[in-house]
PQR file of N, CA, C, O and H, with PARSE charges and radii, in Angstrom:
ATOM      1  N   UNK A   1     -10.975   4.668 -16.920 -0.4000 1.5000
ATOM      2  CA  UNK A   1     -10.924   5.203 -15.572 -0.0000 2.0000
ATOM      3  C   UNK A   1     -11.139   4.088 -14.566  0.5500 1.7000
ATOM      4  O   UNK A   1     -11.660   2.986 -14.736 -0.5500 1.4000
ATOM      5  N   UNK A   2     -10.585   4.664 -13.417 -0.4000 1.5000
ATOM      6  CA  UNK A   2     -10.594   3.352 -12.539 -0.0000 2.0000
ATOM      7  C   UNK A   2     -10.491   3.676 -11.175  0.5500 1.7000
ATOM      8  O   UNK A   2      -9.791   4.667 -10.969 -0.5500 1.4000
ATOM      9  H   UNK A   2     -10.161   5.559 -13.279  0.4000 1.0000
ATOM     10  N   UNK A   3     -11.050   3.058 -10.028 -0.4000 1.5000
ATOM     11  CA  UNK A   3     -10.922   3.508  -8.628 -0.0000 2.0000
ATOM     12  C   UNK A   3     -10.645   2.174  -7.652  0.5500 1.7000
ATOM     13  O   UNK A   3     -11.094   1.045  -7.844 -0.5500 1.4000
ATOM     14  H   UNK A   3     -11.619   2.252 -10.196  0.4000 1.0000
ATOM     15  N   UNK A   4      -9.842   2.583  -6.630 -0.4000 1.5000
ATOM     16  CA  UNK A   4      -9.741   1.191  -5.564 -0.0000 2.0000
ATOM     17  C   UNK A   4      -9.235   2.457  -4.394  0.5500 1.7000
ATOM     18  O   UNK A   4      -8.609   3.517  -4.419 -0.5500 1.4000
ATOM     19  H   UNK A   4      -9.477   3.501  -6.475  0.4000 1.0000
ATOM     20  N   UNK A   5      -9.880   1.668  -3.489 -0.4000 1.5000
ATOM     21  CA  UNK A   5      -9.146   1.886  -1.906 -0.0000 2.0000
ATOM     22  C   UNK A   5      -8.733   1.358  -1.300  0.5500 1.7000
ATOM     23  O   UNK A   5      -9.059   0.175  -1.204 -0.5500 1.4000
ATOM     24  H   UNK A   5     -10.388   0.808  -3.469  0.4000 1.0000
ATOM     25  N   UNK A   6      -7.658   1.963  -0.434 -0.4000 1.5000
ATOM     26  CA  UNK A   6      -6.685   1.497   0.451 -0.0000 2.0000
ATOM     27  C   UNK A   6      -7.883   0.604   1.190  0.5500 1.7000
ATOM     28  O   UNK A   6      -9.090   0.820   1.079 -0.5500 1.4000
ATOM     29  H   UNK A   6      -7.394   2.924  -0.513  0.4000 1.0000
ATOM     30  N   UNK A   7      -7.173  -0.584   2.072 -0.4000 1.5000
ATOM     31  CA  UNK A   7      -7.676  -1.049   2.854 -0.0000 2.0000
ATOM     32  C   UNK A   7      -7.923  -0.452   3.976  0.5500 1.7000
ATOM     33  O   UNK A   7      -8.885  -0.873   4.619 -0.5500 1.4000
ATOM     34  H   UNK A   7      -6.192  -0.758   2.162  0.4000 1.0000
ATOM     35  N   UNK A   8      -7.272   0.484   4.424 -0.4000 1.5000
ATOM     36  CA  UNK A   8      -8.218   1.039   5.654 -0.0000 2.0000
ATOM     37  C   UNK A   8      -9.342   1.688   5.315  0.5500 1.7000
ATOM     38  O   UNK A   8     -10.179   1.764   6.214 -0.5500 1.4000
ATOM     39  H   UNK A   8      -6.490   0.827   3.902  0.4000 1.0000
ATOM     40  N   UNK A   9      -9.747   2.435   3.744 -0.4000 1.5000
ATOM     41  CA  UNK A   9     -10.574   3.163   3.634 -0.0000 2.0000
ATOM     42  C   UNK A   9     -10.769   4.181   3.539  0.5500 1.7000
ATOM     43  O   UNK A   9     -11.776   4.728   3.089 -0.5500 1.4000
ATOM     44  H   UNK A   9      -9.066   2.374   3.014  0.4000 1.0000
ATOM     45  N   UNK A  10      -9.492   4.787   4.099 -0.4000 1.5000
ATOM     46  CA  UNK A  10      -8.945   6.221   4.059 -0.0000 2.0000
ATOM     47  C   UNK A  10      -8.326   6.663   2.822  0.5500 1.7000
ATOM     48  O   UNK A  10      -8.223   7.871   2.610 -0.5500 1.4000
ATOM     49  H   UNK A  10      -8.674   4.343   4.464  0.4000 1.0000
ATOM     50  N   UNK A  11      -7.921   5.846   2.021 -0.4000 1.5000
ATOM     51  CA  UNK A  11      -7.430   6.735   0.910 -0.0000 2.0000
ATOM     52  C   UNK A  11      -7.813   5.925  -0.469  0.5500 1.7000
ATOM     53  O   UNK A  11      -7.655   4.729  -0.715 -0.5500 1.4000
ATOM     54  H   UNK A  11      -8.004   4.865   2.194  0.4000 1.0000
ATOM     55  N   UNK A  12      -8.276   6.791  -1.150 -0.4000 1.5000
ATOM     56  CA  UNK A  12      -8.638   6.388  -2.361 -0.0000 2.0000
ATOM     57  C   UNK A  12      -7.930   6.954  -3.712  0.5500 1.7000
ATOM     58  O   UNK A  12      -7.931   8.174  -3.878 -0.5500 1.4000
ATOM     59  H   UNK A  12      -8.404   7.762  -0.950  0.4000 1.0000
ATOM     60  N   UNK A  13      -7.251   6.004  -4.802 -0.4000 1.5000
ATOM     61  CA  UNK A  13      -6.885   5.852  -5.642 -0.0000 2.0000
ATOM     62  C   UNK A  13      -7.864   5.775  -7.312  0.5500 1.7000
ATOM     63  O   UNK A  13      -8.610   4.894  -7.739 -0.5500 1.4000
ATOM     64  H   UNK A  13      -7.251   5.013  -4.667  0.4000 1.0000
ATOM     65  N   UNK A  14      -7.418   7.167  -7.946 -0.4000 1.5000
ATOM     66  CA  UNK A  14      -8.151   7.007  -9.491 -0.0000 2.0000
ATOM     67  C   UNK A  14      -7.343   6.711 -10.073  0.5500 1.7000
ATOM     68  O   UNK A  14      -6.290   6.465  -9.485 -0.5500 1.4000
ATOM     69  H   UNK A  14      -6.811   7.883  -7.600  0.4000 1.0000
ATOM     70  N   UNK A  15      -7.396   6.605 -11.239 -0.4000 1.5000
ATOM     71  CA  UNK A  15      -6.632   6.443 -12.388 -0.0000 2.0000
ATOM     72  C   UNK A  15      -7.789   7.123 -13.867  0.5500 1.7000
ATOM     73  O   UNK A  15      -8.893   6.598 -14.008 -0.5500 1.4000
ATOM     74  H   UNK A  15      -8.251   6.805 -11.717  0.4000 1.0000
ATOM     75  N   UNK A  16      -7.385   8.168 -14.739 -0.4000 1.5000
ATOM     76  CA  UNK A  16      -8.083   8.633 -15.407 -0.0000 2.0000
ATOM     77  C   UNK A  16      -7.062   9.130 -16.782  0.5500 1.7000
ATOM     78  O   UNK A  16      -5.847   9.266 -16.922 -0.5500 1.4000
ATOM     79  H   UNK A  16      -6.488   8.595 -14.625  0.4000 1.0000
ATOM     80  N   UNK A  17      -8.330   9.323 -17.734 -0.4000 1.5000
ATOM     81  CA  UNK A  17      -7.833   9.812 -18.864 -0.0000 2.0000
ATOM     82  C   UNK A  17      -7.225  10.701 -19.335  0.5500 1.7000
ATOM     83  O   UNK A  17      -7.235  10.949 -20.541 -0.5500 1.4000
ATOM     84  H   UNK A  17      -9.317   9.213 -17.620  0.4000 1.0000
ATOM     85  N   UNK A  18      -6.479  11.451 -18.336 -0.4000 1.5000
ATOM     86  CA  UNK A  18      -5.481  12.533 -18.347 -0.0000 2.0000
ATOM     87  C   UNK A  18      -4.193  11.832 -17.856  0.5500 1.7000
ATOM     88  O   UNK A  18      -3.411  12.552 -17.234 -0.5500 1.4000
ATOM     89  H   UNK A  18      -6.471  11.249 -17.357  0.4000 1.0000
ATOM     90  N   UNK A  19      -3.901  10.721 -18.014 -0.4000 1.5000
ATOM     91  CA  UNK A  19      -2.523  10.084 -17.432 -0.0000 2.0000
ATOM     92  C   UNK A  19      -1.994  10.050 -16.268  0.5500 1.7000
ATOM     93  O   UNK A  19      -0.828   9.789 -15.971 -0.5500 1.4000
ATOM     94  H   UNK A  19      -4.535  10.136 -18.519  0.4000 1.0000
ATOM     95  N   UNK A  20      -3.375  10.475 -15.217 -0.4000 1.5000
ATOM     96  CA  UNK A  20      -2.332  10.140 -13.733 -0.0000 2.0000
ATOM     97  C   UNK A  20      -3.290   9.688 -12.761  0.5500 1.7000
ATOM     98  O   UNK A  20      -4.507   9.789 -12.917 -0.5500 1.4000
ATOM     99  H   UNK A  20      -4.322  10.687 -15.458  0.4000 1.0000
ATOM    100  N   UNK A  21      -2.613   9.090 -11.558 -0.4000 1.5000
ATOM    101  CA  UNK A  21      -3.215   8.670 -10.597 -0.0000 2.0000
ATOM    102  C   UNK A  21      -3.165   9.489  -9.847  0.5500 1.7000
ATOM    103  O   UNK A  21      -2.169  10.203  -9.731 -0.5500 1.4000
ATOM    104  H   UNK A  21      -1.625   9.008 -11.432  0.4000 1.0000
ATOM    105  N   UNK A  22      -4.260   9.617  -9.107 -0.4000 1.5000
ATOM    106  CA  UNK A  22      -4.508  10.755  -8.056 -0.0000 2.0000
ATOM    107  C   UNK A  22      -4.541   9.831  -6.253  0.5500 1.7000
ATOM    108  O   UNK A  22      -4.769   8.622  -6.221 -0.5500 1.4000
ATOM    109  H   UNK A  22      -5.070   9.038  -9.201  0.4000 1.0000
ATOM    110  N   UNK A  23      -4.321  10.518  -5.124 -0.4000 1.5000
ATOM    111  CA  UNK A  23      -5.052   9.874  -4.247 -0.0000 2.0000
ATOM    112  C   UNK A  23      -5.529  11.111  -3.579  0.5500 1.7000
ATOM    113  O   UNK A  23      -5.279  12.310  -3.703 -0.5500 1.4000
ATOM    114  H   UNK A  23      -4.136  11.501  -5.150  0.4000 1.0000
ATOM    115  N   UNK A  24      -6.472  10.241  -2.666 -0.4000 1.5000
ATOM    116  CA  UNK A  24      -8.077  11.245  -2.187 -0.0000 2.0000
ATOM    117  C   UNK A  24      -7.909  11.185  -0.528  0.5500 1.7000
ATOM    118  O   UNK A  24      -7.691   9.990  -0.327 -0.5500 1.4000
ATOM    119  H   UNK A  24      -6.676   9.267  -2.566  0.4000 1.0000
ATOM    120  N   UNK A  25      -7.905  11.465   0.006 -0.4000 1.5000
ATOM    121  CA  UNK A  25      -8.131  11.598   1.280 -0.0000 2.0000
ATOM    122  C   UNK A  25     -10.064  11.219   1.476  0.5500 1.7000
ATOM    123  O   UNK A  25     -10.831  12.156   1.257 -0.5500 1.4000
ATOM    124  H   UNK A  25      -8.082  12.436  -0.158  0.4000 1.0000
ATOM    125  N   UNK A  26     -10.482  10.235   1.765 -0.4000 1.5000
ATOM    126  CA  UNK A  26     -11.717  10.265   1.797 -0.0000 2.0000
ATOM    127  C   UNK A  26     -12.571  10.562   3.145  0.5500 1.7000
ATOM    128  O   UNK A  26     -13.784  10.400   3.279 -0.5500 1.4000
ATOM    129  H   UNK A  26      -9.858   9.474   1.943  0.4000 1.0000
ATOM    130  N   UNK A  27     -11.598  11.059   4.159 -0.4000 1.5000
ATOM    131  CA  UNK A  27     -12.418  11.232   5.284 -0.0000 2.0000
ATOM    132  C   UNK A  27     -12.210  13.016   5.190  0.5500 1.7000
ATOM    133  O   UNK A  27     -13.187  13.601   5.655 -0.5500 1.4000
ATOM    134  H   UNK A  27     -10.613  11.190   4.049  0.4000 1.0000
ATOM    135  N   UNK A  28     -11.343  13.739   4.781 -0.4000 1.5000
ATOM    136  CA  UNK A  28     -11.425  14.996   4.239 -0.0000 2.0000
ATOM    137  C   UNK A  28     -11.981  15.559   2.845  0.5500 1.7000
ATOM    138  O   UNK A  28     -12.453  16.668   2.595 -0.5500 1.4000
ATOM    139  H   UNK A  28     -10.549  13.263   4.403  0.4000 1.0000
ATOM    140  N   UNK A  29     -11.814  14.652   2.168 -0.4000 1.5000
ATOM    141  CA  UNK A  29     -12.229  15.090   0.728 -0.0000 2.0000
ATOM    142  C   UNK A  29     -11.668  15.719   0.013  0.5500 1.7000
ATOM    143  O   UNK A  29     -12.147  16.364  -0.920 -0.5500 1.4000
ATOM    144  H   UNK A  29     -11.431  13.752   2.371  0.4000 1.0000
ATOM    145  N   UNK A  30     -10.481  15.633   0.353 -0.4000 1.5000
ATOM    146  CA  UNK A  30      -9.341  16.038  -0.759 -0.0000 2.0000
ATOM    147  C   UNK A  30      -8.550  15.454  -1.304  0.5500 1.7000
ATOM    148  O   UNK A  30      -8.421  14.232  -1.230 -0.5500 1.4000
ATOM    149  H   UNK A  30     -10.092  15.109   1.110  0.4000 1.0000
ATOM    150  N   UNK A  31      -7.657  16.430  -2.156 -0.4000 1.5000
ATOM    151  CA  UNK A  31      -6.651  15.351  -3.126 -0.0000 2.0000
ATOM    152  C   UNK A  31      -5.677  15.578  -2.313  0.5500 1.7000
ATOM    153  O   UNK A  31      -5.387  16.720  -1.957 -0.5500 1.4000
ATOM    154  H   UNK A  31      -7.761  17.423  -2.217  0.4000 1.0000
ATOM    155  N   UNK A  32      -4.767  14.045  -1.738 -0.4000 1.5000
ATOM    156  CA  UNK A  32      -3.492  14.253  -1.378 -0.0000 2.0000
ATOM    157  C   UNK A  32      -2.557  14.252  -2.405  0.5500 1.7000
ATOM    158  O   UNK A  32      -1.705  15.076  -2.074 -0.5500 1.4000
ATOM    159  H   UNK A  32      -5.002  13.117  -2.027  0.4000 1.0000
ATOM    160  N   UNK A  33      -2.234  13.707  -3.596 -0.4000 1.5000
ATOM    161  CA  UNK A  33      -1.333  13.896  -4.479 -0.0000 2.0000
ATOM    162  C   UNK A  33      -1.671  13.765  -5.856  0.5500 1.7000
ATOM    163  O   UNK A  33      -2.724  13.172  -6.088 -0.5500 1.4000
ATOM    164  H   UNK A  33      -2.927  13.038  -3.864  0.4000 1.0000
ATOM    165  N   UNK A  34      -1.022  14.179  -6.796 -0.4000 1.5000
ATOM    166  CA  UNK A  34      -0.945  12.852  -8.035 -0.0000 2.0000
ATOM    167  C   UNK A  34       0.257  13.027  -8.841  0.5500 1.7000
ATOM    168  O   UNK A  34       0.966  13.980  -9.165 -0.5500 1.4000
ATOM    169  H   UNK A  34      -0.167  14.661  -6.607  0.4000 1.0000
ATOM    170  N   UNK A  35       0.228  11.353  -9.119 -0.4000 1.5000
ATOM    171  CA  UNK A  35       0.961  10.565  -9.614 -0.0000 2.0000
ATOM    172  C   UNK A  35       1.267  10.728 -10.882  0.5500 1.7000
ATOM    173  O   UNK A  35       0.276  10.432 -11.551 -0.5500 1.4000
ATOM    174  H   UNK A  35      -0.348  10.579  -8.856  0.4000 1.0000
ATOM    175  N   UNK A  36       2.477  11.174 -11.788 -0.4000 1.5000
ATOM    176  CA  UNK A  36       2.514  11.156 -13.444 -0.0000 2.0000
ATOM    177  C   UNK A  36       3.719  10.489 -13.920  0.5500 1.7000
ATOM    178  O   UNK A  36       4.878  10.345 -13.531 -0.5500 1.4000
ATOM    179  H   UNK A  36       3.281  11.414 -11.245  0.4000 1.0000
ATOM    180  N   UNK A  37       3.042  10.158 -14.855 -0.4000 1.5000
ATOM    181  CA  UNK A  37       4.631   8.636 -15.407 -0.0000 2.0000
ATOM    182  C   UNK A  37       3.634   8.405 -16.726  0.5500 1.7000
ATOM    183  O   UNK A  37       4.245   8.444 -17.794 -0.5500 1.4000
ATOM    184  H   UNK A  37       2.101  10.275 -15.171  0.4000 1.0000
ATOM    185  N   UNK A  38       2.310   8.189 -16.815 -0.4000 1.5000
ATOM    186  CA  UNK A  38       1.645   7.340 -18.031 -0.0000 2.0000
ATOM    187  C   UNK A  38       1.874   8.379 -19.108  0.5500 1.7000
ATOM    188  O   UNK A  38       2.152   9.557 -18.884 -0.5500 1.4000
ATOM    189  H   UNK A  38       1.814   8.157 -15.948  0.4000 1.0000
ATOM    190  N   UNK A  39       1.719   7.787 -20.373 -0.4000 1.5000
ATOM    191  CA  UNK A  39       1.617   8.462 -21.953 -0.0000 2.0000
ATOM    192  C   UNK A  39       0.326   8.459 -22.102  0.5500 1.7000
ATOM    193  O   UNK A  39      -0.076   9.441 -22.726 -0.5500 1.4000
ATOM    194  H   UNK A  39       1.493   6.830 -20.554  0.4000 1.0000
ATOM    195  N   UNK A  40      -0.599   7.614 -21.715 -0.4000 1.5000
ATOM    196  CA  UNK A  40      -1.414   7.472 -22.104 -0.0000 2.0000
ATOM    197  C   UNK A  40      -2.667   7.291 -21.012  0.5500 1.7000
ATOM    198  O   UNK A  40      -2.390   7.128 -19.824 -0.5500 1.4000
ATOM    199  H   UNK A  40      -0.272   6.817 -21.208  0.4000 1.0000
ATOM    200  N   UNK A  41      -3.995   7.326 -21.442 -0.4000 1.5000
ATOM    201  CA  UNK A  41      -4.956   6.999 -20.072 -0.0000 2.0000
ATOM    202  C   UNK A  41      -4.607   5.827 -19.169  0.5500 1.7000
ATOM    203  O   UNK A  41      -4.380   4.680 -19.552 -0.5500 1.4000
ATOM    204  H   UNK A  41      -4.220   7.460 -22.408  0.4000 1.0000
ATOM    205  N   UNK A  42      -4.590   6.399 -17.566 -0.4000 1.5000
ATOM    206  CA  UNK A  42      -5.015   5.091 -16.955 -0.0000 2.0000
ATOM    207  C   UNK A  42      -6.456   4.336 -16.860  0.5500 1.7000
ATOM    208  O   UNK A  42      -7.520   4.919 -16.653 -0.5500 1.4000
ATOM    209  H   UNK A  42      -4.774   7.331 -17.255  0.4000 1.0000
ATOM    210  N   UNK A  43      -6.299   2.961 -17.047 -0.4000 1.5000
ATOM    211  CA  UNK A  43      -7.560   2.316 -17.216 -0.0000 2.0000
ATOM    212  C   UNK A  43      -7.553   1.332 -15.965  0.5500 1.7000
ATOM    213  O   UNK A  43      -8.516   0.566 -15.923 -0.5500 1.4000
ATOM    214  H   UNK A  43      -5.435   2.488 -17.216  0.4000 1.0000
ATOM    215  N   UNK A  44      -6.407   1.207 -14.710 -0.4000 1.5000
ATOM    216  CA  UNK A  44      -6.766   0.512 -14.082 -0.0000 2.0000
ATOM    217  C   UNK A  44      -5.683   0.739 -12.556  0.5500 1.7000
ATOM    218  O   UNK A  44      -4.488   1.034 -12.516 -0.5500 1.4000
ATOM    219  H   UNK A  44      -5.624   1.829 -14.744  0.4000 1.0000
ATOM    220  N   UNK A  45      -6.219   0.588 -11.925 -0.4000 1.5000
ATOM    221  CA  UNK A  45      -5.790   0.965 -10.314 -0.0000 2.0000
ATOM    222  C   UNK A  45      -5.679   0.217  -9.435  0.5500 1.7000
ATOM    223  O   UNK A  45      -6.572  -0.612  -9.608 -0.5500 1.4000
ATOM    224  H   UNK A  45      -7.189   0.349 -11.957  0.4000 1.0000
ATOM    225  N   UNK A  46      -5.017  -0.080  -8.385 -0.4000 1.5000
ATOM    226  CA  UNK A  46      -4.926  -1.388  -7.246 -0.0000 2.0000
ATOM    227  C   UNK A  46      -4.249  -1.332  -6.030  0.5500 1.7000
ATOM    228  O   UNK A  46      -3.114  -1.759  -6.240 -0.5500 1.4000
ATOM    229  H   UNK A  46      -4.292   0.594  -8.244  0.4000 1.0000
ATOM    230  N   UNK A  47      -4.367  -1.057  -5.016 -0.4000 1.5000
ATOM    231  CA  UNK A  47      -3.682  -1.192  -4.302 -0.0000 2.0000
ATOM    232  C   UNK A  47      -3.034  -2.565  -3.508  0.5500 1.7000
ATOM    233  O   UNK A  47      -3.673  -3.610  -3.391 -0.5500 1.4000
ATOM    234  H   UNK A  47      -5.289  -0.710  -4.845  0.4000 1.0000
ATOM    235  N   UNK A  48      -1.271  -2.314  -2.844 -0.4000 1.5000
ATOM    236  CA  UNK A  48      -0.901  -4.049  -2.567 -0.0000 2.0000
ATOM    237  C   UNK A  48      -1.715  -4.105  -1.519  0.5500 1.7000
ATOM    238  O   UNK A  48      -2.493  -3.152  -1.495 -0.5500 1.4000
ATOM    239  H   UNK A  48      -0.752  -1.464  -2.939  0.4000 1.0000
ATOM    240  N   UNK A  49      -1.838  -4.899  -0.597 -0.4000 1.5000
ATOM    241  CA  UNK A  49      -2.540  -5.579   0.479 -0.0000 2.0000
ATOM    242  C   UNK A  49      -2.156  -4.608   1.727  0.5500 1.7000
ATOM    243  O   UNK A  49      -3.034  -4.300   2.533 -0.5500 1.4000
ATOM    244  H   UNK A  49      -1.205  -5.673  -0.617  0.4000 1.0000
ATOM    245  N   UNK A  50      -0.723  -4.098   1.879 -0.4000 1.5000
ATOM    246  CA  UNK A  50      -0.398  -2.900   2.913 -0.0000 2.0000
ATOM    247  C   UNK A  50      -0.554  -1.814   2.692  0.5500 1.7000
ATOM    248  O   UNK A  50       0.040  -0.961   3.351 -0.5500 1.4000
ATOM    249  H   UNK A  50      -0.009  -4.349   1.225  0.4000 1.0000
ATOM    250  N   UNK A  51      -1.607  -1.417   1.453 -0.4000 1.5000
ATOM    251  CA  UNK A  51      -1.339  -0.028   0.807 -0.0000 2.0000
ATOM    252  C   UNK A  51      -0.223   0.550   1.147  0.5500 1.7000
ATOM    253  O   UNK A  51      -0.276   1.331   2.097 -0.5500 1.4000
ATOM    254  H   UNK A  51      -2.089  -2.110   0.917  0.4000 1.0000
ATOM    255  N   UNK A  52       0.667   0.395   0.680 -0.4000 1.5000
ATOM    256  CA  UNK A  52       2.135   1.204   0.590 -0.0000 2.0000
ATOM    257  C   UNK A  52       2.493   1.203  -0.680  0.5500 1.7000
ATOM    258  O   UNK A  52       3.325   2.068  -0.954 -0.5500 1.4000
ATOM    259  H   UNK A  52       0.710  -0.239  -0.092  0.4000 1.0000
ATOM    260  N   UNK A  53       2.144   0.517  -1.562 -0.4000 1.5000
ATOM    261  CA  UNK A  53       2.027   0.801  -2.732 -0.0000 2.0000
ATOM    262  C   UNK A  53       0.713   0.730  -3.840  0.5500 1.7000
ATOM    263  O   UNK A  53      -0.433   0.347  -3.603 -0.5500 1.4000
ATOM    264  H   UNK A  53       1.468  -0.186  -1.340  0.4000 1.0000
ATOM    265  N   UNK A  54       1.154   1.119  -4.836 -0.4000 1.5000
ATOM    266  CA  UNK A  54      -0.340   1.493  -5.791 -0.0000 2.0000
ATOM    267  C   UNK A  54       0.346   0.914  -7.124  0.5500 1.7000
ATOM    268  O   UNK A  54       1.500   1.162  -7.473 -0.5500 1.4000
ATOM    269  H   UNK A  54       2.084   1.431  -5.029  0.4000 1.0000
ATOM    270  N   UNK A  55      -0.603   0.069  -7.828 -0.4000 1.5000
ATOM    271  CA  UNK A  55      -0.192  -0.520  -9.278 -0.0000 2.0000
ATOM    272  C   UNK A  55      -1.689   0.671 -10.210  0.5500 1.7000
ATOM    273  O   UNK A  55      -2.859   0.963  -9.959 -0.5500 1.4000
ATOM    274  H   UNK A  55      -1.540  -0.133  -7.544  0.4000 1.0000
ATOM    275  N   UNK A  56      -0.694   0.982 -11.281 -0.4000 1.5000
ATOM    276  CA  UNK A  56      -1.674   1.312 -12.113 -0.0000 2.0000
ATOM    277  C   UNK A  56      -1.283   1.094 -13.651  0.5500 1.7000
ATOM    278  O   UNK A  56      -0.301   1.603 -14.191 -0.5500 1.4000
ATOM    279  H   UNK A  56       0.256   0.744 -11.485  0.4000 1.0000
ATOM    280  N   UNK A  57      -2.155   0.308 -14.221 -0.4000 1.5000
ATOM    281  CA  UNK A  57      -2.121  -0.113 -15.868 -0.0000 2.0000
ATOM    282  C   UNK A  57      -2.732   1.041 -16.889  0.5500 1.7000
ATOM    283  O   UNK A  57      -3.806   1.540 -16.552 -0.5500 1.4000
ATOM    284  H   UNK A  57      -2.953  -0.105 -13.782  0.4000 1.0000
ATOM    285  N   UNK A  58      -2.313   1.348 -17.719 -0.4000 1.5000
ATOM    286  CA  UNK A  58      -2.377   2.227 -19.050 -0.0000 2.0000
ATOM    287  C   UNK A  58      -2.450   1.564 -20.116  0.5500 1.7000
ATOM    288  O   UNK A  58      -2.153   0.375 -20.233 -0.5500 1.4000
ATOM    289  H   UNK A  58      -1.441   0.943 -17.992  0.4000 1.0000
ATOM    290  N   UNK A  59      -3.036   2.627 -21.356 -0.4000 1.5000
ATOM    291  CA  UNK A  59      -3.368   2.080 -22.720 -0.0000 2.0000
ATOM    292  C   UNK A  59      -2.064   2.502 -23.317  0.5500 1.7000
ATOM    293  O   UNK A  59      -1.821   2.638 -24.517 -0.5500 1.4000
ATOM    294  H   UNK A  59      -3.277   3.593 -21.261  0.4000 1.0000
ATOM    295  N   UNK A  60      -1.108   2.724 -22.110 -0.4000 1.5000
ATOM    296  CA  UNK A  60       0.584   3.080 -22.944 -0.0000 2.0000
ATOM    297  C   UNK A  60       1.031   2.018 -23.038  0.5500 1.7000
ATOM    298  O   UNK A  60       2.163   1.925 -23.512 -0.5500 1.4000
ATOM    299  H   UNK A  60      -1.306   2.613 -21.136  0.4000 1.0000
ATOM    300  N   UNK A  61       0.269   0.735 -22.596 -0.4000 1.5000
ATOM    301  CA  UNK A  61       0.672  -1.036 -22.208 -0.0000 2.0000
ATOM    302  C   UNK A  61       2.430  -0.845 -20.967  0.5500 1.7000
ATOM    303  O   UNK A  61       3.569  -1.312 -20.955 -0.5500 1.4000
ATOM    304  H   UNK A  61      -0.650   0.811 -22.210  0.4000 1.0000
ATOM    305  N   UNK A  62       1.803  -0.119 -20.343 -0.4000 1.5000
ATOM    306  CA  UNK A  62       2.952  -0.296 -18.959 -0.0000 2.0000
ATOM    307  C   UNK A  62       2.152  -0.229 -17.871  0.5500 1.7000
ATOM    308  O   UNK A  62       1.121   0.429 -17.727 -0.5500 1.4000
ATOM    309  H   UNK A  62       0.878   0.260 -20.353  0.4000 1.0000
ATOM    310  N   UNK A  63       2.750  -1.024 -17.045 -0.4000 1.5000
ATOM    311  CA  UNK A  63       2.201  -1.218 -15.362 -0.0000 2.0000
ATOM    312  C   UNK A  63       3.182  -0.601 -15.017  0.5500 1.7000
ATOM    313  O   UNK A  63       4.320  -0.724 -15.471 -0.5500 1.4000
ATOM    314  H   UNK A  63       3.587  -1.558 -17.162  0.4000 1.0000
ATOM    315  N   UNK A  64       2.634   0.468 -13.772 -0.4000 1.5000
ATOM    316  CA  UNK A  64       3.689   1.646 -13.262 -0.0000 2.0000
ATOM    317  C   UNK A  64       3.531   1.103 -11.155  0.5500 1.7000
ATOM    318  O   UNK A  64       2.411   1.078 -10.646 -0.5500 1.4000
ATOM    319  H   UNK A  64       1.709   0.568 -13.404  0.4000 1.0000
ATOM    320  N   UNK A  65       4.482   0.842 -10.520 -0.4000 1.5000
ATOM    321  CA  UNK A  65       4.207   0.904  -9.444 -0.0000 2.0000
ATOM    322  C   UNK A  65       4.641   1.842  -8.772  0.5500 1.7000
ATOM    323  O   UNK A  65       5.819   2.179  -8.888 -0.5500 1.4000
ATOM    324  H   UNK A  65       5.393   0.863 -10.934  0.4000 1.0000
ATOM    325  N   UNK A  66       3.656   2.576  -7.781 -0.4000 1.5000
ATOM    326  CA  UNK A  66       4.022   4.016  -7.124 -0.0000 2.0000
ATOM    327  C   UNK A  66       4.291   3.840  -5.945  0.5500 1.7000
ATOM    328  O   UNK A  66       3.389   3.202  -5.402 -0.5500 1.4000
ATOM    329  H   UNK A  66       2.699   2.302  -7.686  0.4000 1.0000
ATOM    330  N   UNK A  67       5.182   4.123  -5.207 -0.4000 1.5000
ATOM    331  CA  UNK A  67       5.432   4.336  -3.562 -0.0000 2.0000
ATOM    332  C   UNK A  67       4.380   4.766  -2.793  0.5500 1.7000
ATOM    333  O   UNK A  67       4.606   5.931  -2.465 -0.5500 1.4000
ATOM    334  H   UNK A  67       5.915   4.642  -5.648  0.4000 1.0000
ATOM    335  N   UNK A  68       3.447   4.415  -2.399 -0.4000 1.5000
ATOM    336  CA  UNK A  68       2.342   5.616  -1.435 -0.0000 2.0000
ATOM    337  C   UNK A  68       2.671   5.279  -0.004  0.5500 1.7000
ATOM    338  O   UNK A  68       3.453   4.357   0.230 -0.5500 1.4000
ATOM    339  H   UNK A  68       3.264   3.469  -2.666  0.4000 1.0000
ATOM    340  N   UNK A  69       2.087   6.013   1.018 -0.4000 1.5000
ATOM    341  CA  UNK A  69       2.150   5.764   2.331 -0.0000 2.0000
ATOM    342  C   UNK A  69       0.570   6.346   2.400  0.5500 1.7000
ATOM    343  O   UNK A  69       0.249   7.534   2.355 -0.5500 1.4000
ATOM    344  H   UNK A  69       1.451   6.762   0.828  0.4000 1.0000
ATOM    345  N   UNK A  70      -0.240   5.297   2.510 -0.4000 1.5000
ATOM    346  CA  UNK A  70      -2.041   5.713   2.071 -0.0000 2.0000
ATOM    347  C   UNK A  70      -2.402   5.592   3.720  0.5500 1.7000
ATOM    348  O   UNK A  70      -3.553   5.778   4.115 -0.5500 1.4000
ATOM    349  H   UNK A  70       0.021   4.333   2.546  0.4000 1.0000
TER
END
């Protein structure tokens, strides 16, 4: 399992043992989406530097990159 946030702070990114990435709205506290593509657990999460996108690594050994607008 794994967590990172956007650089503004506003949105936060898991990655967990059910195969998907989620993002969080952290000034509401909700889930804005999630993400499914992995076979296997995600073990790792990242956002690029513009959060517009999200990298997340799996024990499926694939790096998946997701479109976000965080």
């Amino acid at each position: 399992s794994s967590v990172a946030f956007a650089r503004d702070g506003k949105t936060l990114a898991s990655g967990s043992w059910d195969k998907t990435v989620k993002l969080w709205d952290t000034e509401a506290g909700s889930q804005k989406c999630t993400l499914e593509g992995h076979t296997h657990a995600v073990n790792s999460v990242a956002f690029a530097p513009d959060s517009k996108t999200v990298a997340s690594g799996s024990n499926d050994s694939t790096v998946k990159l997701w479109d976000v607008e965080a």
